[in-house]
TIKOLMI-491631 format. One record per atom (N, C-alpha, C, O): residue number from 1; residue in one letter; atom name; x, y, z. Coordinates in steps of 0.1 Angstrom, whole numbers. Example, Ala and Ser with C-alpha at 12.3 -4.5 7.8 and 13.67 -1.06 7.14 Angstrom:
% TIKOLMI-491631
+-----+--------+-------+-------+-------+-------+
| num | residu | atome |     u |     v |     w |
+-----+--------+-------+-------+-------+-------+
|   1 |      a |     N |   132 |   -57 |    78 |
|   1 |      a |    CA |   123 |   -45 |    78 |
|   1 |      a |     C |   132 |   -33 |    78 |
|   1 |      a |     O |   142 |   -33 |    85 |
|   2 |      s |     N |   128 |   -22 |    71 |
|   2 |      s |    CA |   137 |   -11 |    71 |
|   2 |      s |     C |   129 |     0 |    79 |
|   2 |      s |     O |   134 |    11 |    80 |
+-----+--------+-------+-------+-------+-------+
END
This chain:
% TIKOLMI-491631
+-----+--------+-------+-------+-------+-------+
| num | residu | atome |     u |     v |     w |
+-----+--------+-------+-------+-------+-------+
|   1 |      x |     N |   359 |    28 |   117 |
|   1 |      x |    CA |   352 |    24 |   129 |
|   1 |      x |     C |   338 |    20 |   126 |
|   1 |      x |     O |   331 |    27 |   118 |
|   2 |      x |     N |   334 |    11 |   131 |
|   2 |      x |    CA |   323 |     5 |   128 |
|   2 |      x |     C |   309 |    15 |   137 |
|   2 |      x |     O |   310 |    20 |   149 |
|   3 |      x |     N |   299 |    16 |   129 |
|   3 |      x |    CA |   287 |    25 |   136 |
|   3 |      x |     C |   284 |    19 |   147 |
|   3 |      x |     O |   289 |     8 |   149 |
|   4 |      x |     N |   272 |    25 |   160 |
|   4 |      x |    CA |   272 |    17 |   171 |
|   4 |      x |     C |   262 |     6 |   173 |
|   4 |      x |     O |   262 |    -4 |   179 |
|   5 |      x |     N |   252 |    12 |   163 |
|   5 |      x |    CA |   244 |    -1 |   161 |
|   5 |      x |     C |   251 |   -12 |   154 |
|   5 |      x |     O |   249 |   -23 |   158 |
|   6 |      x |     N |   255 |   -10 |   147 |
|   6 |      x |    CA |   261 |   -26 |   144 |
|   6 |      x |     C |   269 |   -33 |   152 |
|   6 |      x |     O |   272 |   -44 |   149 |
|   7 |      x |     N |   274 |   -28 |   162 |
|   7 |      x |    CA |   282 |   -33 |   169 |
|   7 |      x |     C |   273 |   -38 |   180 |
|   7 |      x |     O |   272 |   -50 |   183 |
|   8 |      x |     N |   264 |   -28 |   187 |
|   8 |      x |    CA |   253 |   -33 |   197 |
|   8 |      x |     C |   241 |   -45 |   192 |
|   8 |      x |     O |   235 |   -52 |   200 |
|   9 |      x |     N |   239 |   -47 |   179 |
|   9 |      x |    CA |   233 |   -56 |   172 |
|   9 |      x |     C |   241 |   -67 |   172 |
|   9 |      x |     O |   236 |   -78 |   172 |
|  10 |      x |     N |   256 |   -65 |   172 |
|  10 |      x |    CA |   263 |   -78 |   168 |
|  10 |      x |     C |   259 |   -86 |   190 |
|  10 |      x |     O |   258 |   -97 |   197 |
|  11 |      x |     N |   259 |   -76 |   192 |
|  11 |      x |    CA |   260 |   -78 |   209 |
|  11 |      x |     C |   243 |   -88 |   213 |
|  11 |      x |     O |   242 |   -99 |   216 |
|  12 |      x |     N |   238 |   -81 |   212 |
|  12 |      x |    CA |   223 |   -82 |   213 |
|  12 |      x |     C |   222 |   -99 |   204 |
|  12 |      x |     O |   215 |  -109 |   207 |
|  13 |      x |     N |   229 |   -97 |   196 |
|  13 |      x |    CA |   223 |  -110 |   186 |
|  13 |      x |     C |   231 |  -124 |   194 |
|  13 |      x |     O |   226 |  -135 |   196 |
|  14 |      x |     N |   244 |  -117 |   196 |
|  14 |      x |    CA |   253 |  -133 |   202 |
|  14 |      x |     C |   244 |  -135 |   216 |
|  14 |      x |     O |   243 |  -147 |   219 |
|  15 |      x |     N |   238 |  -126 |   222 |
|  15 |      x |    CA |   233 |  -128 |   236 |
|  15 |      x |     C |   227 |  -141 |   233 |
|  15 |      x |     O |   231 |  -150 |   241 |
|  16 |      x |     N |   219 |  -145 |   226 |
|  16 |      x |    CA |   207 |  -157 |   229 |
|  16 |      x |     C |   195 |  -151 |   230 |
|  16 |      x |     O |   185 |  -156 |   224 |
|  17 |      x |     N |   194 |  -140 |   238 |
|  17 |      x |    CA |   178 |  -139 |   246 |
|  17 |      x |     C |   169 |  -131 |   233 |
|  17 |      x |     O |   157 |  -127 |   234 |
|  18 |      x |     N |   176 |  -129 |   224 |
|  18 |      x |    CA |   160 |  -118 |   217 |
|  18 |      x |     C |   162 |  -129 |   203 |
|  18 |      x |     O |   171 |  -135 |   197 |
|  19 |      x |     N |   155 |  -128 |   201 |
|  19 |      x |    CA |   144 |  -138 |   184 |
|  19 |      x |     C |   148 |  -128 |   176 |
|  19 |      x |     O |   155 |  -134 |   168 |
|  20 |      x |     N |   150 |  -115 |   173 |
|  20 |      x |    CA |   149 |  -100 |   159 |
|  20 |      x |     C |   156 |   -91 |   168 |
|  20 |      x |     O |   155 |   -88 |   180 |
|  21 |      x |     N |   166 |   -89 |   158 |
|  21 |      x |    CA |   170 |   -70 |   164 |
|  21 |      x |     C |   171 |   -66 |   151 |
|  21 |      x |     O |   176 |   -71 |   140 |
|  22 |      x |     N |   166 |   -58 |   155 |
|  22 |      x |    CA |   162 |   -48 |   144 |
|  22 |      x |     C |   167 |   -30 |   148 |
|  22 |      x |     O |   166 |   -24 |   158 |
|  23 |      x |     N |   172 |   -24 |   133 |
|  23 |      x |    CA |   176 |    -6 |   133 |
|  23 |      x |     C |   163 |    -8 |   124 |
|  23 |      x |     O |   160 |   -15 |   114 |
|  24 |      x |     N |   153 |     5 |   139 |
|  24 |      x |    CA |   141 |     7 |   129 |
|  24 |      x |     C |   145 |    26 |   132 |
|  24 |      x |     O |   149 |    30 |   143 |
|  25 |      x |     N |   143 |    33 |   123 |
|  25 |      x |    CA |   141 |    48 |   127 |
|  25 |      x |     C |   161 |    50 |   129 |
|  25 |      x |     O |   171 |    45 |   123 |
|  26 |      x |     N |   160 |    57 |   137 |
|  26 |      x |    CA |   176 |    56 |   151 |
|  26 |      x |     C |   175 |    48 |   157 |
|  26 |      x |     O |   187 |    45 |   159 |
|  27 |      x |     N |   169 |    42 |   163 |
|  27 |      x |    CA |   168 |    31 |   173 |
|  27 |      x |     C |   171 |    12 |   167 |
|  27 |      x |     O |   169 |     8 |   156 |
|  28 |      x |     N |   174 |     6 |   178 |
|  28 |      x |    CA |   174 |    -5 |   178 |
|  28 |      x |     C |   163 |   -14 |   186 |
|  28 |      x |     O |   163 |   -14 |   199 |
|  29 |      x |     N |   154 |   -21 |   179 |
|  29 |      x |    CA |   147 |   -28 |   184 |
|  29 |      x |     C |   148 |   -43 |   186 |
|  29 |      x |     O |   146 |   -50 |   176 |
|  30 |      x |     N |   151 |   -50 |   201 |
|  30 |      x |    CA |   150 |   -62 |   199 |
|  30 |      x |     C |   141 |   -71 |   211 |
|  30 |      x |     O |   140 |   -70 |   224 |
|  31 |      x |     N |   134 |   -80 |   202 |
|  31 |      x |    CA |   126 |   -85 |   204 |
|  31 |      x |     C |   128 |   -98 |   213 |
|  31 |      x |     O |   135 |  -108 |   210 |
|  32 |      x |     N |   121 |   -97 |   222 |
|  32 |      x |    CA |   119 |  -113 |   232 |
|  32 |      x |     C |   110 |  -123 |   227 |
|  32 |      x |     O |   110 |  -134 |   223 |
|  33 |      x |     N |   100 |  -111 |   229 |
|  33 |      x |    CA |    83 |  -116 |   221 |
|  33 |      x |     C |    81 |  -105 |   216 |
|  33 |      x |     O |    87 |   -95 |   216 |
|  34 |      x |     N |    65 |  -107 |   205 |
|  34 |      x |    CA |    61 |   -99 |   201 |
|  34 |      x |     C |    54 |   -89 |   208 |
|  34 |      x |     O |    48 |   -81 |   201 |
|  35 |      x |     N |    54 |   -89 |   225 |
|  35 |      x |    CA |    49 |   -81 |   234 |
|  35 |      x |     C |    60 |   -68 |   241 |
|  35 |      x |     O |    60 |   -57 |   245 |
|  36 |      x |     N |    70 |   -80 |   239 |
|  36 |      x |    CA |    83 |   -72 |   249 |
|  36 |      x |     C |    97 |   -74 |   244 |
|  36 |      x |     O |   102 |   -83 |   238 |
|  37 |      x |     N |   100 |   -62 |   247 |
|  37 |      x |    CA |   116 |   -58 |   233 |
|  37 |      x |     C |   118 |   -48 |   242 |
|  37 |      x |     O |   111 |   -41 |   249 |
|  38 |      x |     N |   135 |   -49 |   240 |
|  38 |      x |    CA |   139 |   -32 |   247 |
|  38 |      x |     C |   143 |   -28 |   233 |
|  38 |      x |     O |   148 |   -34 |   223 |
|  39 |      x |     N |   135 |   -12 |   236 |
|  39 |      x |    CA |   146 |     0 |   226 |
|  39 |      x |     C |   160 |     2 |   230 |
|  39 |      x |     O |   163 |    -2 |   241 |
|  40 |      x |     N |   167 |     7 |   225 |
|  40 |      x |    CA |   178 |    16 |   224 |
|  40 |      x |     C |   176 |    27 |   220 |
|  40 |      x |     O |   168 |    25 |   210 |
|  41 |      x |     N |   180 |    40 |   222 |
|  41 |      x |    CA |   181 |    50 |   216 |
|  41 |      x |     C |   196 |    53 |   219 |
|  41 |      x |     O |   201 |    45 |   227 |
|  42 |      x |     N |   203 |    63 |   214 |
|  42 |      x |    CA |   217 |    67 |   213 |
|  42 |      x |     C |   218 |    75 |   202 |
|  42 |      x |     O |   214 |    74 |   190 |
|  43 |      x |     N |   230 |    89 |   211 |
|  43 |      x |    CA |   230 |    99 |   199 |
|  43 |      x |     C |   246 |    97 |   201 |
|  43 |      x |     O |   248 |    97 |   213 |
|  44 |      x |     N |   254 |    96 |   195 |
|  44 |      x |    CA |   267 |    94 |   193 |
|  44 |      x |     C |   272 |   105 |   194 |
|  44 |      x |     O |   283 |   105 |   200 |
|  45 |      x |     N |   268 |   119 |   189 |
|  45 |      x |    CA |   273 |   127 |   193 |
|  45 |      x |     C |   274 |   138 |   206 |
|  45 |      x |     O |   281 |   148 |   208 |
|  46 |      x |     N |   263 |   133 |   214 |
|  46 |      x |    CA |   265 |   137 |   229 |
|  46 |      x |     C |   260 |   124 |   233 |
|  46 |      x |     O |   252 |   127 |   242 |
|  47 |      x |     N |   260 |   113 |   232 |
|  47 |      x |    CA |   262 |    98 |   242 |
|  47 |      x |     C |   249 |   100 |   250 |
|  47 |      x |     O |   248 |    95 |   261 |
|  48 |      x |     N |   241 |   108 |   244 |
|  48 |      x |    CA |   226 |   107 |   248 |
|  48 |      x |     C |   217 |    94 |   246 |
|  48 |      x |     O |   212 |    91 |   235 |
|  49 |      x |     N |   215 |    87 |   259 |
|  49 |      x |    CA |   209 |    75 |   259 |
|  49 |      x |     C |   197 |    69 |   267 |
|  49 |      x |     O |   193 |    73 |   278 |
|  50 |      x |     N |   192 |    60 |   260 |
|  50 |      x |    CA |   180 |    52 |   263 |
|  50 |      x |     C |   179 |    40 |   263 |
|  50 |      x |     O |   180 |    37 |   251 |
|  51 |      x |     N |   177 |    28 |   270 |
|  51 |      x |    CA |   180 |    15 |   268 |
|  51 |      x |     C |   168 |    10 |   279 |
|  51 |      x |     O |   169 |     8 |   291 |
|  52 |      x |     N |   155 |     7 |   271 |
|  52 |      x |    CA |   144 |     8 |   278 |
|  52 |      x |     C |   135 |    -8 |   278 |
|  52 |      x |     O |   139 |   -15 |   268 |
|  53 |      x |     N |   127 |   -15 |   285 |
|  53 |      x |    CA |   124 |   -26 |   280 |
|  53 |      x |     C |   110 |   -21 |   285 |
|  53 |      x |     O |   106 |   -17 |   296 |
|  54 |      x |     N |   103 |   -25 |   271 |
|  54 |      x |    CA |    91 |   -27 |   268 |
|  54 |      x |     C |    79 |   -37 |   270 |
|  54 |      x |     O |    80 |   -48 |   264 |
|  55 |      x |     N |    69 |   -36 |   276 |
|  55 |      x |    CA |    61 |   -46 |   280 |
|  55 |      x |     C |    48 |   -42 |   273 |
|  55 |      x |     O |    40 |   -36 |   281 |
|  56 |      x |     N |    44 |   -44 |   260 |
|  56 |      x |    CA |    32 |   -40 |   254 |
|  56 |      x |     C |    22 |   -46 |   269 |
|  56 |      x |     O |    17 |   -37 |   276 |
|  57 |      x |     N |    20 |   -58 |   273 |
|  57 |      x |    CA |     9 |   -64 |   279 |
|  57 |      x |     C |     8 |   -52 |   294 |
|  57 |      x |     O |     0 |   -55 |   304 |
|  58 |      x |     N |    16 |   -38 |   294 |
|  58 |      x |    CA |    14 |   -34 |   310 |
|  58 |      x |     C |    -3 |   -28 |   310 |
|  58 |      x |     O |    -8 |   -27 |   299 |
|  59 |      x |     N |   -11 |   -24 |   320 |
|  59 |      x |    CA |   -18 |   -14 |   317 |
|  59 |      x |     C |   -21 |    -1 |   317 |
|  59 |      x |     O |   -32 |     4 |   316 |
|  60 |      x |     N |    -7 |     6 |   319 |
|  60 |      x |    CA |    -6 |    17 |   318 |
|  60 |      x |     C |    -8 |    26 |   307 |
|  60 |      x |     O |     0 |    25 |   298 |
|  61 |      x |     N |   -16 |    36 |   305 |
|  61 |      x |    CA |   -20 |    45 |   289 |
|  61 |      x |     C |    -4 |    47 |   284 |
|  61 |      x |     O |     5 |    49 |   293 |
|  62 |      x |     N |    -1 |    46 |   275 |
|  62 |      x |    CA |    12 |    52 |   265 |
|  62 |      x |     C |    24 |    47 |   272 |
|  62 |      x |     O |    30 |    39 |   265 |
|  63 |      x |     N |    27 |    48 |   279 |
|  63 |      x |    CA |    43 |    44 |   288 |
|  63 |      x |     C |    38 |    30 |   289 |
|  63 |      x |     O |    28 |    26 |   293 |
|  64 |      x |     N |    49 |    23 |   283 |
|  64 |      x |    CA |    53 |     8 |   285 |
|  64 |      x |     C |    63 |     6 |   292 |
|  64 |      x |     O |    59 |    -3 |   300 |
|  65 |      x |     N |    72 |     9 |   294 |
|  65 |      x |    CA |    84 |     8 |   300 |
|  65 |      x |     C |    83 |     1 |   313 |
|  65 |      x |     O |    77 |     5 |   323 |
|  66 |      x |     N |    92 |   -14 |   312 |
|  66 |      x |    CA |    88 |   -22 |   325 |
|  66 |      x |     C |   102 |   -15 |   332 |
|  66 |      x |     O |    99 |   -10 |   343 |
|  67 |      x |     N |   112 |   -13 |   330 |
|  67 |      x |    CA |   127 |    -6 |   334 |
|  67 |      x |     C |   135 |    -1 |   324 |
|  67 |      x |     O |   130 |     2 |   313 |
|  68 |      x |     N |   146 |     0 |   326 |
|  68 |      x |    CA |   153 |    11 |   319 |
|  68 |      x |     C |   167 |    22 |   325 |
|  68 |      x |     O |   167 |    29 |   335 |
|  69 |      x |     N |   175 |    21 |   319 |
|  69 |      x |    CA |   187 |    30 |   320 |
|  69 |      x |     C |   181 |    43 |   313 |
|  69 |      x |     O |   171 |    39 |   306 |
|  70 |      x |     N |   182 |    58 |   312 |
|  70 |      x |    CA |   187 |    69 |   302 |
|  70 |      x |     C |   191 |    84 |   311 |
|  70 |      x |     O |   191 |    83 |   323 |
|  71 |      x |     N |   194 |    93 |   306 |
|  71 |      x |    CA |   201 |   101 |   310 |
|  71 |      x |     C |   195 |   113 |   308 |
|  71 |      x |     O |   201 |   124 |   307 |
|  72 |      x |     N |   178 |   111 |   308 |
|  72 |      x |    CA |   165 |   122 |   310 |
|  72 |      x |     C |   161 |   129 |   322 |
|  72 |      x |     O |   155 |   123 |   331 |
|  73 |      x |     N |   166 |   142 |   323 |
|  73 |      x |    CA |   165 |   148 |   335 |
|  73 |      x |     C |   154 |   150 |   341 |
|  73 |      x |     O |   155 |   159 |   350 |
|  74 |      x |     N |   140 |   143 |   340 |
|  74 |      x |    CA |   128 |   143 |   348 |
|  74 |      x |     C |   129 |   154 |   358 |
|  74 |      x |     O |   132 |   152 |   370 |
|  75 |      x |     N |   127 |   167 |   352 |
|  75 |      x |    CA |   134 |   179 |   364 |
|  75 |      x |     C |   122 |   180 |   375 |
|  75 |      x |     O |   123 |   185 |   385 |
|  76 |      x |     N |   109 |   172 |   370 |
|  76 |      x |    CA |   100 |   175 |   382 |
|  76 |      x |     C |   101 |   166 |   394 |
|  76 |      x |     O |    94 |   169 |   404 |
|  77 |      x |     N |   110 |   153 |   393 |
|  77 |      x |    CA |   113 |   144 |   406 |
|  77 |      x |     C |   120 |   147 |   411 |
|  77 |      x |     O |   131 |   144 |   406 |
|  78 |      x |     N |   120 |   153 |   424 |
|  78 |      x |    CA |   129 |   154 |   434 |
|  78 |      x |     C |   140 |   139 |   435 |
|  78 |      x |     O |   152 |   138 |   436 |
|  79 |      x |     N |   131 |   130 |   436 |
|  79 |      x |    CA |   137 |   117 |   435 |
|  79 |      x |     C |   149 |   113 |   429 |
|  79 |      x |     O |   157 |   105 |   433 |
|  80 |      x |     N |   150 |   120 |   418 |
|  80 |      x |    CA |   157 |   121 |   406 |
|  80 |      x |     C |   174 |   126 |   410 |
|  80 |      x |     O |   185 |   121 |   411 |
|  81 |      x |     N |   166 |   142 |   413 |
|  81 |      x |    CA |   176 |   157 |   407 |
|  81 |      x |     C |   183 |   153 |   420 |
|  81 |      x |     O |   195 |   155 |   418 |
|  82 |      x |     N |   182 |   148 |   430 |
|  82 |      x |    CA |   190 |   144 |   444 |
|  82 |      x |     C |   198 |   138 |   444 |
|  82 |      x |     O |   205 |   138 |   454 |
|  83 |      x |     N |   201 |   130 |   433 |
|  83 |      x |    CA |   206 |   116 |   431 |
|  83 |      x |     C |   225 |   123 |   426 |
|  83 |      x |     O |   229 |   132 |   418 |
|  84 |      x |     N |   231 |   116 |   433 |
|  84 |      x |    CA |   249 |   117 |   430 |
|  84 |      x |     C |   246 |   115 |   416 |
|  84 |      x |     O |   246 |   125 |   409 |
|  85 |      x |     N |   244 |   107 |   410 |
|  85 |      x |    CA |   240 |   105 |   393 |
|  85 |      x |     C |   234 |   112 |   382 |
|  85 |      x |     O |   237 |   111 |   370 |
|  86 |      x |     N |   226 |   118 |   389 |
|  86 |      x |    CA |   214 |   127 |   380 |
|  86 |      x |     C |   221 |   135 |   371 |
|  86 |      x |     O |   228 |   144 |   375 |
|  87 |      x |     N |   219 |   132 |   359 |
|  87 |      x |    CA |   203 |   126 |   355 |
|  87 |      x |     C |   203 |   112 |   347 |
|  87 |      x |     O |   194 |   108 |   340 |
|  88 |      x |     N |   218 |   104 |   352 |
|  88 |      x |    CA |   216 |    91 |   348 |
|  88 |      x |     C |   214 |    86 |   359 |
|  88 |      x |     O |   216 |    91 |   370 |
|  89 |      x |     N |   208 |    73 |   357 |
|  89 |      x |    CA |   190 |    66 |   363 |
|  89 |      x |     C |   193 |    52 |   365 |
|  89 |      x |     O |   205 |    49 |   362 |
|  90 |      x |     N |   186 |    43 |   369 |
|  90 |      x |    CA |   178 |    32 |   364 |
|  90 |      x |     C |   164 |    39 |   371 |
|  90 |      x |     O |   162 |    45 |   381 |
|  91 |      x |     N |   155 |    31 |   358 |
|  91 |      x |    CA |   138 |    30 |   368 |
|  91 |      x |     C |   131 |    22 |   368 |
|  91 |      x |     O |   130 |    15 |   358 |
|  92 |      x |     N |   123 |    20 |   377 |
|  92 |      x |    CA |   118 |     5 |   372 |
|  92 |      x |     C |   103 |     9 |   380 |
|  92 |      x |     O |   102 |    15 |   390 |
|  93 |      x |     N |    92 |     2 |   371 |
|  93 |      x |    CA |    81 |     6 |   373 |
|  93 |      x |     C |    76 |   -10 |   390 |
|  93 |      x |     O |    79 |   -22 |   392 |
|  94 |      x |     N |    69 |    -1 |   396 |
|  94 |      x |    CA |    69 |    -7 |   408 |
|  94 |      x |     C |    52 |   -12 |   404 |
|  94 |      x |     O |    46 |    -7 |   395 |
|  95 |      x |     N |    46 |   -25 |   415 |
|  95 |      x |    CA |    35 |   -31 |   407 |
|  95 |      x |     C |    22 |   -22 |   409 |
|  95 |      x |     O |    11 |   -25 |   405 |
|  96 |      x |     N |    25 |   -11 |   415 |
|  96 |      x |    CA |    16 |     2 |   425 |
|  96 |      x |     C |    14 |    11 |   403 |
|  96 |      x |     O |     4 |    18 |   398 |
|  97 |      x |     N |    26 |     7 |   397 |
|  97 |      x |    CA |    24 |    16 |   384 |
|  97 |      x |     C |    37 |    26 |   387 |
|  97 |      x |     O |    46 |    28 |   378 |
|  98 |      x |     N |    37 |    33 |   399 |
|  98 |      x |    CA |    47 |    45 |   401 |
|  98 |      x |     C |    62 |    37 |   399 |
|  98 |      x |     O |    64 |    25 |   400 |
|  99 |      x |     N |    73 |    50 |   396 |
|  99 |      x |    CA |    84 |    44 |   390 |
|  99 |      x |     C |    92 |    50 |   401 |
|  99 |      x |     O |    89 |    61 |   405 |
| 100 |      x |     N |   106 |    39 |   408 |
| 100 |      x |    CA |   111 |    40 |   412 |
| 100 |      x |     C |   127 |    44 |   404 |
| 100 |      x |     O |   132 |    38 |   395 |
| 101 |      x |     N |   132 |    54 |   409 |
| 101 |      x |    CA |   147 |    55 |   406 |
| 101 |      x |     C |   158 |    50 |   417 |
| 101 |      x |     O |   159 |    48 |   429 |
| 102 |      x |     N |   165 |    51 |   406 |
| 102 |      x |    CA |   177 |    45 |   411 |
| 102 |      x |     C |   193 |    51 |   405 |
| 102 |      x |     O |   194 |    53 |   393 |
| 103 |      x |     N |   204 |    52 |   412 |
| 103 |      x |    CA |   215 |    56 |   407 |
| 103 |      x |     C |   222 |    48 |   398 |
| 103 |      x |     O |   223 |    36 |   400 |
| 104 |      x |     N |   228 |    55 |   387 |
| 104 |      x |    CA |   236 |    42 |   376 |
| 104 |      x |     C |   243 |    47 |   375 |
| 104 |      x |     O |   243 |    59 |   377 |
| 105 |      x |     N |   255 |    38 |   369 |
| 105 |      x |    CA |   271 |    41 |   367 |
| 105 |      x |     C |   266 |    42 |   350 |
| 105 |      x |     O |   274 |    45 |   341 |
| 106 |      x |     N |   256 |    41 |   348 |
| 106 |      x |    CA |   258 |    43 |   329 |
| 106 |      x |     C |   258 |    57 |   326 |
| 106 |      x |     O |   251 |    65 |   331 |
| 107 |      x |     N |   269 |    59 |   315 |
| 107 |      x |    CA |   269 |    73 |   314 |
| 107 |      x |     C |   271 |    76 |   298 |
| 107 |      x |     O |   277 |    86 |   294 |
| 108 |      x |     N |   264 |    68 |   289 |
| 108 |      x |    CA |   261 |    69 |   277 |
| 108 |      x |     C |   279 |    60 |   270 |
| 108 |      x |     O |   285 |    67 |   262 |
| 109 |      x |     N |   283 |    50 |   273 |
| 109 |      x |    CA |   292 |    39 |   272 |
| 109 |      x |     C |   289 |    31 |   265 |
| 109 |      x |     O |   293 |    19 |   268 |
| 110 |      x |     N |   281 |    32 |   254 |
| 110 |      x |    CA |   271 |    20 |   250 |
| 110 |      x |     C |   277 |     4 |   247 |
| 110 |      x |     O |   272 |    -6 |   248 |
| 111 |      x |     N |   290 |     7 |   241 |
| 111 |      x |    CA |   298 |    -4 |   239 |
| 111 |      x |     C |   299 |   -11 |   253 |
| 111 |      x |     O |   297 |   -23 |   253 |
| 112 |      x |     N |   301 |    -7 |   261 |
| 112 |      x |    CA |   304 |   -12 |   277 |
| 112 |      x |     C |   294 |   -14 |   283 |
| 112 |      x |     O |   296 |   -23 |   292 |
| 113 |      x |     N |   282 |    -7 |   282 |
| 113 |      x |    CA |   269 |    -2 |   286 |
| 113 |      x |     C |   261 |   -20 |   283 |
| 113 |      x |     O |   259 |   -27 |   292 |
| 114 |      x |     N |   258 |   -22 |   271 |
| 114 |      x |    CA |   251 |   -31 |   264 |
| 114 |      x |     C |   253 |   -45 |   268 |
| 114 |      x |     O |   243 |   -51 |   265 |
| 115 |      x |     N |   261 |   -50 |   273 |
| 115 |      x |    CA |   265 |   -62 |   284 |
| 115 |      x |     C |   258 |   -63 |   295 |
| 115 |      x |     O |   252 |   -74 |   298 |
| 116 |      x |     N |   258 |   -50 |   302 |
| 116 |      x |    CA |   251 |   -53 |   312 |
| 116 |      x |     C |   240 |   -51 |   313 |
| 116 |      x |     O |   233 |   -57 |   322 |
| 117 |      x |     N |   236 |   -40 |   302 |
| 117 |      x |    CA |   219 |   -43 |   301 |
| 117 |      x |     C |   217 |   -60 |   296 |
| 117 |      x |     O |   207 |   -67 |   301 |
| 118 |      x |     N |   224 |   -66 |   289 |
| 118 |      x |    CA |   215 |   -78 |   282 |
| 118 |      x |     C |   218 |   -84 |   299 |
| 118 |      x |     O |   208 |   -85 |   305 |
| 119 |      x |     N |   229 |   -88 |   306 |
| 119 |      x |    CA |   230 |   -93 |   320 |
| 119 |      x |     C |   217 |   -94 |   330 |
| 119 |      x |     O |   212 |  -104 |   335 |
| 120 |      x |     N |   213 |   -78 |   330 |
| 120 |      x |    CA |   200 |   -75 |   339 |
| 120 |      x |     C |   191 |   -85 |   333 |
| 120 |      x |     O |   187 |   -95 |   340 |
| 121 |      x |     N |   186 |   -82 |   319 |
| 121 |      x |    CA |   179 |   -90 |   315 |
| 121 |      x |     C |   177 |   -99 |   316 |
| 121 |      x |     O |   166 |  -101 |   321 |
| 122 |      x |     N |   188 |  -110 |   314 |
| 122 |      x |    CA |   190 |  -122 |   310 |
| 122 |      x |     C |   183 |  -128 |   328 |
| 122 |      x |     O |   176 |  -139 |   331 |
| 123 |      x |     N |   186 |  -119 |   336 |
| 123 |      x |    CA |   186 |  -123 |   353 |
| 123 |      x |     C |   170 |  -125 |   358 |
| 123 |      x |     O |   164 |  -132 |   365 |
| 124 |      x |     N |   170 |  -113 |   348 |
| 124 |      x |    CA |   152 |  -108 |   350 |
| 124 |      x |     C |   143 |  -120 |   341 |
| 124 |      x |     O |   131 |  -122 |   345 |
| 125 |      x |     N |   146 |  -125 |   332 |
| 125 |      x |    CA |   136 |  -134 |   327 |
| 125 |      x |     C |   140 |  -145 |   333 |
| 125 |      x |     O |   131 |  -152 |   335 |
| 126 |      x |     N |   157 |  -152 |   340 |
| 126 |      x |    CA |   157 |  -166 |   343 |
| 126 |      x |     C |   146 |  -162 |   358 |
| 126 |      x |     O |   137 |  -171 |   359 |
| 127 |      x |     N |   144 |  -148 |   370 |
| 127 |      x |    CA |   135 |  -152 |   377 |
| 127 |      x |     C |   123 |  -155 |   371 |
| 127 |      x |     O |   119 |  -165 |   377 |
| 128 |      x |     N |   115 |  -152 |   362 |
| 128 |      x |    CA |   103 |  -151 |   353 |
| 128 |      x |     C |    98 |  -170 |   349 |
| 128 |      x |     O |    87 |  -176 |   349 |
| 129 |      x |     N |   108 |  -174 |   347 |
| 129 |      x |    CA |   109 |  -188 |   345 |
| 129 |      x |     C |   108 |  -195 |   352 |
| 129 |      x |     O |   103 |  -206 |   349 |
| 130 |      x |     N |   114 |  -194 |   368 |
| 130 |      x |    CA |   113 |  -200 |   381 |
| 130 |      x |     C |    97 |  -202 |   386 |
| 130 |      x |     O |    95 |  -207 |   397 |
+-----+--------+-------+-------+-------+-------+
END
């Protein structure tokens, strides 16, 4: 059986939308620009995940993160721990800086999972271009 990053790289690469993907560390990094790339993280043996997109240009200190799927129990958001889902997510940072959650059917699937993150994407940059 093939490892998951290679499989998620083979995914990521047929997509069109990223220039580099790259296994740096555990993670996969692929690149739009040299500002903005989603991570992956993924532990295979508890399907512990991260699938985050990165916006070097935000101005927020240390947290880049423009959205994102993972399955991080943020135990201090009520917002969160309420959720039929919790502690899998989507979040997405609102133009205020504060992050909005949201309920996701991802449940560390990454083979199944990785489609529809590049989909969101792909949705999110054709508005970007408009």
């Amino acid at each position: 059986m093939k490892a998951w990053y290679t499989i998620v790289a083979q995914l990521l690469n047929e997509s069109g939308l990223f220039s580099d993907v790259q296994l740096t560390g555990g993670k996969i990094r692929a690149f739009i620009s040299a500002s903005t790339f989603l991570d992956i993280h993924f532990d295979p043996t508890t399907n512990s995940y991260s699938y985050a997109m990165i916006d070097l240009t935000l101005p927020y200190t240390g947290d880049k993160r423009s959205f994102g799927w993972d399955d991080f129990p943020h135990p201090n958001s009520p917002a969160l721990t309420g959720m039929a889902s919790y502690p899998h997510h989507f979040q997405e940072r609102m133009p205020d800086g504060k992050w909005k959650f949201l309920e996701s059917t991802f449940r560390g699937n990454i083979q199944n999972e990785i489609p529809e993150v590049i989909k969101v994407i792909h949705q999110r940059q054709a508005r970007q271009t408009k």
